[in-house]
C-alpha positions in Angstrom: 40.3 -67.6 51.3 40.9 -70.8 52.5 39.5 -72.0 56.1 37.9 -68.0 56.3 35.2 -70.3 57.9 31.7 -72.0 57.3 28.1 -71.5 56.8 25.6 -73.6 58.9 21.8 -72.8 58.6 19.4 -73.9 61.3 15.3 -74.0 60.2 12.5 -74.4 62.9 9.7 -75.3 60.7 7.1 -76.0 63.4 6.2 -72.3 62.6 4.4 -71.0 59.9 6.4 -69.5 58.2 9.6 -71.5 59.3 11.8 -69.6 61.2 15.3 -69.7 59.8 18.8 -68.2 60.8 22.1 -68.5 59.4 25.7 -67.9 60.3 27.7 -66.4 57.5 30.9 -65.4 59.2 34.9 -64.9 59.1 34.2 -65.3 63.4 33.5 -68.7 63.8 35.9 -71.2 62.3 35.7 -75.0 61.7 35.5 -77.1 65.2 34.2 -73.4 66.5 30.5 -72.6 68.7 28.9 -71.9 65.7 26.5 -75.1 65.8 26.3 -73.9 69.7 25.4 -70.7 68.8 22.5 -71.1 66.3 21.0 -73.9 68.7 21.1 -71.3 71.7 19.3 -69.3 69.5 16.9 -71.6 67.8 16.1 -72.6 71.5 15.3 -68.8 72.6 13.2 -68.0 69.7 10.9 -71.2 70.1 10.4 -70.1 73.4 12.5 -67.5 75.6 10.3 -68.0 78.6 12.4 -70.9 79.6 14.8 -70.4 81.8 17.3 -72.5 79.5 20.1 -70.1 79.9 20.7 -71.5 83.5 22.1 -74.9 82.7 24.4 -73.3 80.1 28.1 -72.4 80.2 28.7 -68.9 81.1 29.2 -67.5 77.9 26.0 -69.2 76.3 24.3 -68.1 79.5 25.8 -64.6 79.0 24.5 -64.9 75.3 21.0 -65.7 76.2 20.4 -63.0 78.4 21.7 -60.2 76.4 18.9 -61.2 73.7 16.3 -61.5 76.6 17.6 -57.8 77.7 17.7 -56.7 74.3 14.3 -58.1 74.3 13.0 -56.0 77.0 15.1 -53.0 76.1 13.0 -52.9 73.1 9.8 -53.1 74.5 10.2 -50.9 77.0 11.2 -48.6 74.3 8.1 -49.2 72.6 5.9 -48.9 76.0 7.9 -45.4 76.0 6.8 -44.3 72.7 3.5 -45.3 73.6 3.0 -43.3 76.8 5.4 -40.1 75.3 2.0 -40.2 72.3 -0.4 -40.8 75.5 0.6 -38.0 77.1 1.4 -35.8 74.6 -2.8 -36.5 73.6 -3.7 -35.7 77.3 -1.8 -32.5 77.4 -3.4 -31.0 74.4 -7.1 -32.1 75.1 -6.0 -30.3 78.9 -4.9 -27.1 76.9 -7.8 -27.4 74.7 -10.2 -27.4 78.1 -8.4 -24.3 79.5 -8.4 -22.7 76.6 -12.3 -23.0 76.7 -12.9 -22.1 80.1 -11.0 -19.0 79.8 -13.1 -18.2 76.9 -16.0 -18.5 78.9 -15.1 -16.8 81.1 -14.3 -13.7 79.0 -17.9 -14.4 77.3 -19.6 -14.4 80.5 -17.7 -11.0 81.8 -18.4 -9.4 78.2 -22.0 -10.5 79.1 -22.3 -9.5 82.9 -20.4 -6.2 81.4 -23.3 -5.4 78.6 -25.9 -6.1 81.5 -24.5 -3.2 83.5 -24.5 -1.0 81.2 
């Protein structure tokens, strides 16, 4: 259709390999944020650290911080996963041990028992 809107493609080739992201969408319509949008973003990706998203207007700010949160979302997730398989490994290896101590224990009655006798 006509005006269903635009494609603008932003490349940050000081990476290897470039970075690259694209706005294919019915949402953003000529004179629209697009351009906005894709340099918010090219400015997080190249480095998120900044604190960019405080000079910008709220819903750019608002934009900038849900990446950064889905950011951290993410690895925490992944921090998760790693501790759930951490302590799944240190449950086991503490079954394992009591598991060998009561055998011992039974050994060293079925000994003291044929002693006795």
């Amino acid at each position: 259709p006509q005006n269903a809107g635009y494609r603008l493609t932003v490349t940050l080739v000081r990476n290897k390999p470039p970075l690259e992201w694209e706005a294919k969408s019915v949402d953003f319509q000529k004179d629209s944020s697009l351009k906005d949008y894709l340099a918010t973003h090219a400015l997080y990706e190249m480095d998120a650290s900044l604190q960019l998203h405080q000079i910008f207007p709220p819903s750019f700010r608002d934009l900038w911080l849900s990446w950064a949160n889905e950011k951290r979302d993410e690895k925490n997730q992944a921090q998760k996963e790693l501790d759930d398989a951490k302590q799944q490994r240190i449950d086991h290896l503490v079954s394992l041990i009591a598991n060998l101590q009561v055998k011992q224990k039974l050994t060293q009655k079925e000994t003291l028992d044929k002693d006795v006798k």
